[in-house]
C-alpha positions, 0 to 999 in steps of 0.5 A, a space after each residue: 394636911 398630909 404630904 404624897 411621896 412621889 413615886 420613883 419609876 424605876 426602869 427593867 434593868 434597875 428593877 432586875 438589879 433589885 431582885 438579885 440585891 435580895 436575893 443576895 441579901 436572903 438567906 442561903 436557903 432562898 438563895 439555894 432554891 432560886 438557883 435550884 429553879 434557874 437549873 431546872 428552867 435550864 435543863 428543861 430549855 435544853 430538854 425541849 430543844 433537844 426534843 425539837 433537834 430529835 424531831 427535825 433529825 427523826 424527820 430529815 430521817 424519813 424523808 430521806 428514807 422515802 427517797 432512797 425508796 423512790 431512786 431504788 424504784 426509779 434506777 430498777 425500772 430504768 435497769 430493766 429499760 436499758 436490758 430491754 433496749 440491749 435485748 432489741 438492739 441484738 434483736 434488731 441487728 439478727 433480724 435485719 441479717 435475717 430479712 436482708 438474706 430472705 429478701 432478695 430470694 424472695 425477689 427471685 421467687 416474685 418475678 418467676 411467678 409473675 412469669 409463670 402468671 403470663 404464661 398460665 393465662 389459659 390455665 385457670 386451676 394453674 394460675 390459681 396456685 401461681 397466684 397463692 405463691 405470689 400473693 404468699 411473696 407479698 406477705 413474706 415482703 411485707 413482713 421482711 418490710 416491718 422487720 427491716 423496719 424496727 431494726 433500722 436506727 430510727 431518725 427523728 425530723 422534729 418540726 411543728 405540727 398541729 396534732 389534731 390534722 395528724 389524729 384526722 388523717 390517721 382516723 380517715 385511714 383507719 375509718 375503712 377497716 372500722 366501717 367494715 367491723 361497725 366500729 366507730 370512731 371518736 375523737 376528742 381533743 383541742 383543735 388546733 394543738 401545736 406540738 413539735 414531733 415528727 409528723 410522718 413518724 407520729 402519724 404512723 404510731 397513732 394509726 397503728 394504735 387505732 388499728 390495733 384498737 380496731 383488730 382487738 374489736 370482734 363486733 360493733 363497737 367504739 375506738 375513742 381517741 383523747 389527746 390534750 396538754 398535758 396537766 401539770 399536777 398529773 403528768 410531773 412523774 411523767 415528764 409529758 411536756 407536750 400532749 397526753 395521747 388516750 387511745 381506748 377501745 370497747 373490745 375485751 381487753 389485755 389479758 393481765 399476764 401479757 401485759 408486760 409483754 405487749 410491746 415485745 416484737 414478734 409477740 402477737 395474739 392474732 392468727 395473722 399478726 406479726 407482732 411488729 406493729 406495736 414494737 414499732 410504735 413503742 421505738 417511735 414514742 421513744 424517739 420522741 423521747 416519750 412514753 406509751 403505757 398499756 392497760 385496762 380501762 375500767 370501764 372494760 377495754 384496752 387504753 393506751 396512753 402516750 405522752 410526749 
């Protein structure tokens, strides 16, 4: 009857001192290559991590590349936005000299005619040219009017107010000079919408938005208005906190060469504009610390888009 020697377990450590025991006990030649292949598993960890440290500083690398590109971009349009605000502010202080000067003249003139109008009543030809000059006055105010306007330092009264009331009131508004052309318009949007804005001010900048959409139309043809909160994967480059204002028109578009120009006072296409309405409105979505951009829909027609 044969005797089983029981088995020692034997733990890592004592199993790792073993191993080093024979190897020390081997010849030098094994000993040699043992070392050999512990320097070559060394190098090749230090190769590898080298690799990875290369591949992170490669990467840091572009990235930090791909910033530089974007501050370089964003300081350039925010220079070009400080040179057009220089621009309009020495604009703005000539002009309103200028219209103060031309005003009170125009006063003058306005009363002489309404004098001459009493006493030419039985004069119909004469009334007739008396009634040009007066109606030539009226104009000349009305423009030294919006030139005062744009020059004056524009005060912000930030209170809140449902956007969807101050849409509807410019629409009513703006619905006899649409009726006139057969031009409809379509509103789309929450009601209510909250928001804090100036109400007197926003409305004056969404009805000049619509006129200007309806003086562009030539014929029939449809103004669409679109407003909501703004969506947070869309509008994070935007910095539109509180509405996305889309104003488009079926009319014919902006000429692409004129489009760096729309918002530039006194620059206007029409035989009877004066290139103030859109500057005005462009100060007022400013005030508001917002922005307001012009393009081509590409669908065909104008879009403005707002975004406070």
């Amino acid at each position: 009857m044969s005797v089983e020697t029981p088995q020692l377990h034997t733990s890592p450590q004592e199993q790792r001192l073993q191993v080093a025991v024979e190897t020390y006990r081997a010849p030098d030649e094994t000993r040699a290559q043992v070392d050999y292949a512990k320097r070559i598993e060394e190098l090749g960890r230090i190769i590898l991590a080298y690799s990875e440290i290369t591949e992170k500083l490669q990467q840091s690398h572009e990235e930090l590349q791909q910033t530089v590109a974007m501050l370089r971009t964003e300081l350039s349009d925010k220079n070009r936005e400080l040179e057009r605000k220089n621009r309009l502010a020495a604009l703005g202080e000539m002009a309103a000299g200028i219209a103060h000067e031309i005003r009170n003249p125009l006063g003058g003139i306005h009363l002489y005619a309404s004098i001459l109008a009493k006493d030419l009543h039985d004069s119909p030809k004469a009334l007739g040219v008396v009634t040009k000059i007066s109606a030539g006055v009226r104009r000349l105010e009305a423009l030294v009017s919006q030139v005062l306007q744009f020059s004056r330092e524009i005060t912000v009264k930030i209170t809140p107010v449902n956007l969807a009331e101050l849409i509807d009131n410019a629409v009513e508004l703006a619905s006899p000079h649409a009726d006139a052309k057969q031009i409809a318009i379509e509103v789309e949007g929450p009601r209510p919408m909250r928001i804090d804005a100036d109400p007197n001010l926003l409305n004056q900048a969404i009805l000049n938005l619509i006129l200007n959409a309806i003086e562009a139309m030539h014929g029939p043809g449809a103004v669409r208005v679109s407003y909501r909160a703004p969506l947070i994967q869309q509008d994070i480059d935007s910095h539109a906190g509180q509405l996305h204002l889309i104003i488009r028109d079926t009319g014919p578009g902006i000429a692409p060469e004129i489009l760096d120009r729309i918002f530039n006072p006194f620059f206007t296409t029409k035989d009877k504009g004066t290139g103030l309405g859109l500057a005005i409105v462009h100060r007022i979505i400013e005030a508001h610390n917002g922005t307001i951009s012009a393009g081509n829909d590409p669908l065909g027609g104008a879009k403005f888009e707002v975004r406070i």
